[in-house]
N, C-alpha and C positions, 0 to 999 in steps of 0.2 A: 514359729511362723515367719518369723522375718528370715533365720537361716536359711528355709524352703524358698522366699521371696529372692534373696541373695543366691542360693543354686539356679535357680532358674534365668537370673540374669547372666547368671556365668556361663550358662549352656547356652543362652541365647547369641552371647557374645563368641562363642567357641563356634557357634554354627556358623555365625556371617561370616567369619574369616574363614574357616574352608569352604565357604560359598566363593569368597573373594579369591580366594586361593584358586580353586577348582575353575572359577571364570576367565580368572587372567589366563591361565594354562589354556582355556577352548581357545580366546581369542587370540593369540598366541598362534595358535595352530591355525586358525580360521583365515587368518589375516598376518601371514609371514611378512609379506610385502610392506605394509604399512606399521607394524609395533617396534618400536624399536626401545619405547621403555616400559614403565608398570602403570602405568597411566592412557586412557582409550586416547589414541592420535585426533588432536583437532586437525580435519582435515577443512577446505575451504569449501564456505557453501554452496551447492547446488543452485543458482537461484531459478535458470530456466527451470528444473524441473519443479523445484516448489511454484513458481507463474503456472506452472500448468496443473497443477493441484490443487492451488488456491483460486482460479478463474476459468469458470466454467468454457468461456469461449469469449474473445476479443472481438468486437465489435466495434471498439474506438479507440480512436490516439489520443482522445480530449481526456482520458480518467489519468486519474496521476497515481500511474502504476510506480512512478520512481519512489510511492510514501513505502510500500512494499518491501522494496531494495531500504531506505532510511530504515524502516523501524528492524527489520531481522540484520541492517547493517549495525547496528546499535548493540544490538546480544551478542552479533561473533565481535566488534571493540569491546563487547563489557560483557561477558558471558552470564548467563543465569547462574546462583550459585543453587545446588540444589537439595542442598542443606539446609540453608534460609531461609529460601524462597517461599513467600507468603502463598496461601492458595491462590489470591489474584492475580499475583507476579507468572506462576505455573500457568495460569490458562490464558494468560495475555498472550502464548506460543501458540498460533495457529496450529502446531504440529501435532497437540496433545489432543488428546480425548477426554472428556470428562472421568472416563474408567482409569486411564490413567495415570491421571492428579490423586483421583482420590486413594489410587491403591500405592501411589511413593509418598502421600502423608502419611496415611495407615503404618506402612516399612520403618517411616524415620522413628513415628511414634514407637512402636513396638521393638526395636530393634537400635536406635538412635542415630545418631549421623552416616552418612555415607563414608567409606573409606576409598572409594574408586569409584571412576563410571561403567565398570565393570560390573560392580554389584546389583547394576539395574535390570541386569539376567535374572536375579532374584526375587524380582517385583512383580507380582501380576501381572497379567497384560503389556508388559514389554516385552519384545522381542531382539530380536538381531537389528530388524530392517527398522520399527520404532529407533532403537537407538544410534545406531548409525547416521538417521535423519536428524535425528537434534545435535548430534553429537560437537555441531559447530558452536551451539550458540552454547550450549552449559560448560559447567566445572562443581569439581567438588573440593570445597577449603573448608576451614576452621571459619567459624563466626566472629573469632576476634584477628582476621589477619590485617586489617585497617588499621588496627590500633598499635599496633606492634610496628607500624613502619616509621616512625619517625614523623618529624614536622611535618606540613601542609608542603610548603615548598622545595622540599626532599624528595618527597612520596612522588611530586608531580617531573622534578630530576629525573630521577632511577624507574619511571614506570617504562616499561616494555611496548607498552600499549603506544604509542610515540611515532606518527609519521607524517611527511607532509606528501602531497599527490596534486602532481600538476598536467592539465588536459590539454591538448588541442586537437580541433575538428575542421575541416571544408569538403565544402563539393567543390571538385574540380572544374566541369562546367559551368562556362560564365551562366548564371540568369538574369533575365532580364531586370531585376533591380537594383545591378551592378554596371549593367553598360552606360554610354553616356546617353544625357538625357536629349532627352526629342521635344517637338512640341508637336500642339495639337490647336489650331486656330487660335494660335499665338500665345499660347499656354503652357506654361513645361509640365510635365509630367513627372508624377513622385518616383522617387530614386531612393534608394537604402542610402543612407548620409555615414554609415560605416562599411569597416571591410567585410569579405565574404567570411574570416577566421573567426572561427569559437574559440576561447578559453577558459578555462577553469583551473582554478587555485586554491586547495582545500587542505589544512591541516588540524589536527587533532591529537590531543593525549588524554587516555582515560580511566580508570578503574573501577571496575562493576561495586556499585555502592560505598563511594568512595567521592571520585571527584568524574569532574570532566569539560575539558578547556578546549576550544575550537574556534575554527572563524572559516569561511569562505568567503571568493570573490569567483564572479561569474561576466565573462562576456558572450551575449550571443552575439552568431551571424548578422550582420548589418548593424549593429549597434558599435554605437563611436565608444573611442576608449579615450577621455577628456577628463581635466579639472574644470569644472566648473560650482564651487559653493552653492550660489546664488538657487542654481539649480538642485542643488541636492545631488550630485555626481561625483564623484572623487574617485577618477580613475574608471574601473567596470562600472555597467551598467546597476550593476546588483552586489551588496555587500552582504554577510551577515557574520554573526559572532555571538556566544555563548558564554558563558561560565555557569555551572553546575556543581552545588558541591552538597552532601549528603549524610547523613547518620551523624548530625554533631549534637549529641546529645538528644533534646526533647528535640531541635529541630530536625526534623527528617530531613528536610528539602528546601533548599534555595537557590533559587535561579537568574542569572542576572544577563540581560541582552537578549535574545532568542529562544523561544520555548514552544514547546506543544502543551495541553493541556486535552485529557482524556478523564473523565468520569462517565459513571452509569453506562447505558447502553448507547451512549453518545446523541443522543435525542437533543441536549443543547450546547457540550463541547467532547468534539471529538477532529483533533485536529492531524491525527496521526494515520496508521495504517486502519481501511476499513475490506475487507476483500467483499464482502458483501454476498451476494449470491454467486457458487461457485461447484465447480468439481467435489471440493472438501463440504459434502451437505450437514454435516452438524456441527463441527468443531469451530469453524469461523462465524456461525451464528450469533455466539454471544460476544459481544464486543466485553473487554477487558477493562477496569475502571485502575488504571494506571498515575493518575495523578499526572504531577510536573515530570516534565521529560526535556533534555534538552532538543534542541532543535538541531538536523546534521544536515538535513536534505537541500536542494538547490531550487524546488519549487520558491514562487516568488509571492506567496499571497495565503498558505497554509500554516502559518506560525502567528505568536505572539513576539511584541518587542516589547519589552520593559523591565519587570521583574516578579516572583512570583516566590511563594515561602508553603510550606509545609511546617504546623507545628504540635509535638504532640500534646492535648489538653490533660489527658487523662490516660491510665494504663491502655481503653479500647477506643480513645477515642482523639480525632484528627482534626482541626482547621486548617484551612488554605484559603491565602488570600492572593490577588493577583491585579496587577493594573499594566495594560498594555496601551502606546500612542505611536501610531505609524501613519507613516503617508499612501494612500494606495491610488492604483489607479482610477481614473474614472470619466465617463464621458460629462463636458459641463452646455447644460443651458439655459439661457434666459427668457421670461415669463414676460410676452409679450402685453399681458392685461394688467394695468394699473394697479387692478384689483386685488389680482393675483395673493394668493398666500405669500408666497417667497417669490423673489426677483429674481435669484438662482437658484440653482438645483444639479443635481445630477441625476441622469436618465437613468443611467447603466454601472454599475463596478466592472473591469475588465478583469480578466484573469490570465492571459497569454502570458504576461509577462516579457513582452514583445517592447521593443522601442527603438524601431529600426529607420522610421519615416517619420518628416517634421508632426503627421497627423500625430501617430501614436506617442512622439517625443510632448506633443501638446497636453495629451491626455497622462502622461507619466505623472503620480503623485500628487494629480489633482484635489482629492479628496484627503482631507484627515478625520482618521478612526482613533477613538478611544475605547475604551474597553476596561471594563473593571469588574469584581466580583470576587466571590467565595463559596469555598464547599465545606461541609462539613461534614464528617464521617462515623462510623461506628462498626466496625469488628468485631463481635464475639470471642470468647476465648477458645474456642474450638475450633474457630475461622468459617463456620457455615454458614454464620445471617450476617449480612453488611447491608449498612442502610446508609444512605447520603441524601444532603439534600442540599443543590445547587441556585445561585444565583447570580444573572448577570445583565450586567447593564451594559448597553452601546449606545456614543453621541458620536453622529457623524458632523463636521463642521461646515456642508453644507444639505440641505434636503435633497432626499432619495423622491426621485417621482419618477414612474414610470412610462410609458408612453400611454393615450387613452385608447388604448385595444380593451375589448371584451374582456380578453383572458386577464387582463392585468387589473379586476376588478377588485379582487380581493389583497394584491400585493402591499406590502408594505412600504407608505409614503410615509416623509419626513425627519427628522436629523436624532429622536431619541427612541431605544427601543427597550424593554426591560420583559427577563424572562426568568422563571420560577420552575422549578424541578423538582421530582424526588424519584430515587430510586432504590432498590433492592437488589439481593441476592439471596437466596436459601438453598445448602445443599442439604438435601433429608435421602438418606441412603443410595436409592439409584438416579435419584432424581435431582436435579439442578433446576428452580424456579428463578425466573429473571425478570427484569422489568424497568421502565422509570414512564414519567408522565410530568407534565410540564402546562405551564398556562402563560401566554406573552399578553403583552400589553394589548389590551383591549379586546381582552377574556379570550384568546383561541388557544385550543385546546390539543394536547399530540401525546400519544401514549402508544406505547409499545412494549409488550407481554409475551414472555415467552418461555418452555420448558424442553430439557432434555433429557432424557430419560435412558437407562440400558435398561430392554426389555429384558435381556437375555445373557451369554458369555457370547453370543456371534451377530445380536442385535442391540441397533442404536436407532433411536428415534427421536425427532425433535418439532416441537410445532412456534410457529409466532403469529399471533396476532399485534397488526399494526393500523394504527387512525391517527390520519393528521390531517385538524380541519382547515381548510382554507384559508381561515384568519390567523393561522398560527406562525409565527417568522420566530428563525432563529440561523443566524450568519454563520456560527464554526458549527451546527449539527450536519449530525453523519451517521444515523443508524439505517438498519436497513430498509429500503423502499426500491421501489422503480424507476423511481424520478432522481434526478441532481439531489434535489433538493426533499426535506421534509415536512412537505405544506399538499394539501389538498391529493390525500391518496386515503384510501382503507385497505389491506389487503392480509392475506390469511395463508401462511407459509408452512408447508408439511414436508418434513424429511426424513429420510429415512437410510441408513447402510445396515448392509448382512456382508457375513462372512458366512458362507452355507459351507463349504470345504476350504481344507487349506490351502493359503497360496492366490486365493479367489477371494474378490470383493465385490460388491454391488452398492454403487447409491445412486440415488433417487431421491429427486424432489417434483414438489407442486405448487407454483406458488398464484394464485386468485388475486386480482388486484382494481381496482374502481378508481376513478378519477370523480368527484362529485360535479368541479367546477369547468372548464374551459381551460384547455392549457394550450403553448404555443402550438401551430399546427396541426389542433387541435379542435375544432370549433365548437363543440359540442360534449357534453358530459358523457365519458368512456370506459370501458371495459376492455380488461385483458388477459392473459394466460402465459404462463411458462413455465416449462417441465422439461428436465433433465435427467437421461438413466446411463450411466457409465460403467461396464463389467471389466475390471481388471484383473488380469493374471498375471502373478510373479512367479516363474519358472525356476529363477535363484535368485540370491539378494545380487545380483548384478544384470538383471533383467528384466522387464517389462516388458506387457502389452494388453493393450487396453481399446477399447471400443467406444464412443460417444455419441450420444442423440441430442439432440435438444431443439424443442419445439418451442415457441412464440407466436403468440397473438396479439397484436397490438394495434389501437389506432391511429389513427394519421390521415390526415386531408390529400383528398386526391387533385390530380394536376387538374388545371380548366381542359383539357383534350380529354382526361377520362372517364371525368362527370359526368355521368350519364340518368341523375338522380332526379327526380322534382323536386326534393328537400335535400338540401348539401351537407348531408350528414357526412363525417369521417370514412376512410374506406378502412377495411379490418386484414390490416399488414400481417400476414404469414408468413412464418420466417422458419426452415428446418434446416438444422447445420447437423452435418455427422465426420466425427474425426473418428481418424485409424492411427494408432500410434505405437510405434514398437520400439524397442531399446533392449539392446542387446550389446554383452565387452567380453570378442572372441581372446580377447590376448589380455591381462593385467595393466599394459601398456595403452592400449587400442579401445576406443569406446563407439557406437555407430546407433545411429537412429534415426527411423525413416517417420514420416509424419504424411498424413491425407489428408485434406480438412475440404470439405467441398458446403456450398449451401442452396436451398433453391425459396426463392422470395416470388410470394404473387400480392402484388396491390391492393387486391381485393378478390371476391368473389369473381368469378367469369372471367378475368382478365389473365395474359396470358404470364405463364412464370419466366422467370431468369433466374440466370446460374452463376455460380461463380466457384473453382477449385484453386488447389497450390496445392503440389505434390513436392514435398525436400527431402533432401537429405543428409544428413550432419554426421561428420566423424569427428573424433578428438584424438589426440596423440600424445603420448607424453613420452617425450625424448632424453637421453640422458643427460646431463649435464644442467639437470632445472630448465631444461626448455620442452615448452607444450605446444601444439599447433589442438586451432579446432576449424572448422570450413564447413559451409551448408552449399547447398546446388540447387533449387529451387527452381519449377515450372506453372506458370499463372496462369489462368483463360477464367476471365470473366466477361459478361454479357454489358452493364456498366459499374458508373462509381457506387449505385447501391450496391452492387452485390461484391465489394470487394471486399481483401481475404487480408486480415492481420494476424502475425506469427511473431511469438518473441524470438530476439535472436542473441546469443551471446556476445557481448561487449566488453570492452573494458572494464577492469572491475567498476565497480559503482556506480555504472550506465548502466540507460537504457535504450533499449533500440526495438521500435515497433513498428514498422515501415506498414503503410496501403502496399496495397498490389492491387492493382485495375487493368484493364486490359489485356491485351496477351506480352507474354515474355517470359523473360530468366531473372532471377535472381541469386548472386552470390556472393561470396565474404571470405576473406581469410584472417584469422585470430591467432596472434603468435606472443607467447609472453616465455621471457627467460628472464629469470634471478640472479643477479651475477654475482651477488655475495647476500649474505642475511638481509643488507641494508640497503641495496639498490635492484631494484627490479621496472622492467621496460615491459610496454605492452605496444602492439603494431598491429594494425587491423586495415584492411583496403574492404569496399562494399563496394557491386556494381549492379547496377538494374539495366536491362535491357528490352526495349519495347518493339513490336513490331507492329506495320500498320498503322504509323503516328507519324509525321514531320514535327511535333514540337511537343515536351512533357512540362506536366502542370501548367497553371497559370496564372493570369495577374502578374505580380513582380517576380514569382517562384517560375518564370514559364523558362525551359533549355529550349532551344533549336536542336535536334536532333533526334535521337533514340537510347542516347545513350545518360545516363544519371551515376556518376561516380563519386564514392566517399572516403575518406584516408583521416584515421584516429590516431594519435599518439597519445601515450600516457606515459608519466616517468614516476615512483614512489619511492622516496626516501624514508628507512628510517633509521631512526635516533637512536 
């Protein structure tokens, strides 16, 4: 028996290698241009077209799409190994599919580690075009190559991973809160107290489960670049810094300075990427329960500061403890009534991250947060049921009160808040069950349940129910809803993608959603709708084209000129966008892609519609000597600022750039980056908008005199 046991593992082993064999030889052939060893080419990621794969349709510049760029900026510093890599770790990649994961655990199981990322031809449900798309962020090594490398401060020497990247930004048009100041019935008028220049300063070194050391410094536009202590400034506006270090023994994870913090379905900490409702209808549904992560991004209010530990208890089982204390912003005022609870308080926490004016320099770090808590965990040995169950506390050091509006009847006032969690995971063959549920101080309640399922080999399905009551407050949640926030919504989410022929995909969602109480702009308890259907076709793996629908129902209070109601109930905002999107690379060299995106918005019933289009067009280039060009051309006509039209656009690496379009005009760009040795590489970029029909763009302190809005990016990256 055990001889037969032992042939069979030899045949097994005899197979994978002229699989391996036999793979590297296709891609070989497939891909002359790019192999130049035995190992699949990490080439650099895609991120525009993953933004449009991951986001159904932009509608705002307020979402912090740069968490997006952080977290898949994190995988290609520190790649997935995919050997290792736990089942959570695998689906934390928006890229996979549930069919996916579970069919390259199945492979490892049966067959054992990978020997190339070739071998993933092998695996069910991977293809060519699957692996090429991940193919930035994984690797495949031995499980003990940490350990083999020498000391801590060695390892962090000779890592590869090693670079630092320094930014600058302006518009070339003065705006008005740069010119000198005027008065106004013997008054000055606010002025930016800094220059018109951005800067950014970011460096890092890392190793995928191992270690990882960073720090950034940020200046925006208009903010000073000063010592001042007293204040909390030292140089930029915004500092930050990490250390991360990993697998040391029972300690998994310790985190020191700067962190994210991701469990469950993110219902009470999910401080990292959320795509939410999107293009991708099932696979970005399940949020990923990730644990401690360090923090890379430049957002100014999406992190933990303090430190935070992973430690193993037991063979399946994890605690994590964490305690964070930062200053944030915040608007402050005083309680005019004797009586009063508190004499101070804060109305508002900001989140711009802005501190350009004495206003907002006032309100900079107003408020101090604390932050403390634990999670505790449980894995199975087969990796299919995970349970956790989270707990966290926040004292703010002064009271949170809101303004007394209607809507703000249910928000959460005063300086302590303490919230309770538990979640799940179970995978049972085709099926992925998910979930977590939570109770905050002073009993409100918020759960969210969900499952994905393969019906089929060319169908995927996924449903979530969500309920978050009114009373329920939690500061770092982020699972999916409608709203910002995860307080006062029910809604009931159905998705769906087919592949009916090859080369063809279809998905589809629907997602039903309720408001119980009053929210901003909102006056009155609401109902909504949103549904999304997108056909795409891949003609070769170097081509796309794909079609987009997506309808909205939503309320919102109509202006006093449209009310035309005897009871001033909400008007029910209609909203249909349809993209056309093609991509197409006539030459190896040569990449081009044309985009359509138009939308039409009515108020309400009876009232009349507006429109809004942006028609681009994007080439890339990649020229010899490690120099690329890329350039878009862009034409706008919208009716007004609602119906205007946001596109991502190629940036410097590690930016983001999502500009409004309103009005009528052009928009265009040019993106030029050359390498000039392994260890210095430039990036050059100029942006120009051009309006017609305008004497003056934007406004307030952002307003030009003219028609014209010019931008110019440098980036410089060393590495070590």
């Amino acid at each position: 028996m055990k001889n037969h046991k032992a042939m069979r593992r030899g045949e097994a082993s005899v197979f994978r290698f002229l699989i391996y064999a036999f793979s590297s030889l296709l891609f070989a052939g497939l891909l002359p241009q790019r192999t130049a060893a035995q190992d699949f080419p990490r080439l650099s990621p895609d991120f525009d077209r993953l933004a449009q794969e991951l986001f159904a349709e932009i509608q705002s510049d307020q979402i912090p799409y740069e968490d997006l760029y952080g977290t898949l900026l994190l995988y290609y510093q520190s790649p997935l190994n995919l050997n290792t890599a736990s089942p959570e770790e695998l689906r934390a990649l928006p890229l996979l599919s549930e069919k996916q994961v579970a069919a390259l655990l199945k492979h490892r199981q049966l067959t054992g580690p990978l020997l190339s990322v070739y071998e993933l031809q092998a695996v069910p449900e991977w293809n060519l075009a699957s692996i090429e798309r991940v193919a930035p962020f994984v690797t495949v090594q031995g499980s003990s190559a940490n350990s083999a490398r020498g000391p801590l401060w060695q390892r962090i020497k000779n890592e590869e991973n090693n670079a630092a990247l320094l930014r600058y930004e302006r518009v070339l048009q003065q705006r008005k809160g740069y010119s000198p100041a005027d008065s106004f019935q013997g008054r000055p008028t606010q002025r930016y107290l800094g220059s018109p220049d951005a800067l950014v300063l970011r460096y890092r070194v890392s190793h995928a489960h191992d270690f990882s050391l960073g720090f950034a410094a940020k200046k925006d536009a208009g903010e000073r670049l000063t010592w001042q202590p007293a204040q909390r400034q030292y140089g930029p506006d915004f500092l930050s810094a990490h250390f991360v270090l990993y697998d040391q023994g029972r300690l998994k994870t310790l985190a020191l300075g700067d962190y994210q913090l991701q469990f469950g379905q993110g219902l009470l900490l999910s401080s990292g990427l959320a795509a939410g409702k999107g293009a991708e209808t099932i696979t970005s549904l399940r949020r990923p329960s990730l644990g401690v992560r360090p923090y890379a991004a430049l957002l100014e209010n999406t992190f933990f500061r303090g430190a935070a530990a992973t430690y193993q208890l037991a063979p399946r089982w994890e605690a994590t403890a964490f305690a964070s204390h930062k200053n944030i912003d915040a608007t402050a005022g005083q309680s005019a009534d004797s009586l009063a609870q508190f004499d101070e308080f804060s109305s508002s926490l900001l989140l711009t991250g802005l501190h350009r004016t004495a206003t907002e320099l006032a309100n900079r770090q107003r408020q101090r947060e604390t932050i403390a808590g634990g999670h505790l965990g449980y894995l199975s040995t087969d990796g299919n049921l995970a349970l956790g169950f989270t707990a966290v506390g926040t004292h703010y050091g002064t009271a949170l009160l809101k303004r007394p509006q209607p809507y703000n009847r249910y928000e959460f006032s005063g300086q302590r808040n303490i919230v309770f969690g538990l979640h799940y995971s179970y995978g049972w063959r085709n099926l992925l069950l998910f979930g977590e549920s939570g109770c905050s101080a002073g009993g409100g309640l918020g759960s969210v349940n969900g499952v994905l399922a393969s019906l089929g080999p060319a169908v995927d399905a996924a449903v979530l129910v969500r309920q978050y009551g009114v009373d329920f407050h939690t500061f770092y949640g982020n699972a999916l809803s409608e709203s910002t926030r995860n307080s006062n919504e029910t809604g009931l989410y159905v998705g769906l993608k087919l592949r009916p022929w090859a080369r063809w995909e279809i998905s589809a969602y629907f997602d039903q959603f309720r408001f119980p109480w009053l929210r901003y702009r909102v006056a009155a308890p609401s109902q909504g709708q949103d549904a999304l259907l997108r056909v795409a076709f891949t003609p070769s793996k170097t081509s796309l084209l794909y079609a987009q629908y997506r309808g909205r129902l939503k309320p919102l209070d109509l202006s006093a000129s449209l009310m035309g109601r005897p009871v001033p109930l909400p008007g029910e905002q209609l909203r249909h966008a349809l993209l056309l999107y093609c991509e197409v690379q006539p030459t190896a060299r040569l990449g081009l892609r044309t985009r359509l995106q138009a939308s039409y918005l009515q108020a309400d019933a009876g009232l009349p519609w507006r429109r809004g289009y942006v028609l681009s067009q994007d080439a890339s280039l990649q020229l010899p000597h490690r120099v690329s060009l890329a350039a878009r051309y862009a034409v706008f006509d919208t009716d007004d600022y609602d119906t205007r039209q946001y596109a991502f656009e190629q940036d410097v690496l590690y930016a983001v750039s999502v500009p409004a379009l309103y009005g009528q005009g052009t928009r265009a760009y040019l993106l030029g980056q050359v390498a000039f040795n392994k260890h210095v590489s430039l990036w050059l970029r100029y942006a120009e908008t051009r309006y017609r029909h305008q004497a003056t763009i934007g406004s307030g302190l952002e307003e030009i005199k003219g028609t014209v809005r010019s931008e110019v990016t440098g980036q410089l990256r060393y590495r070590f």
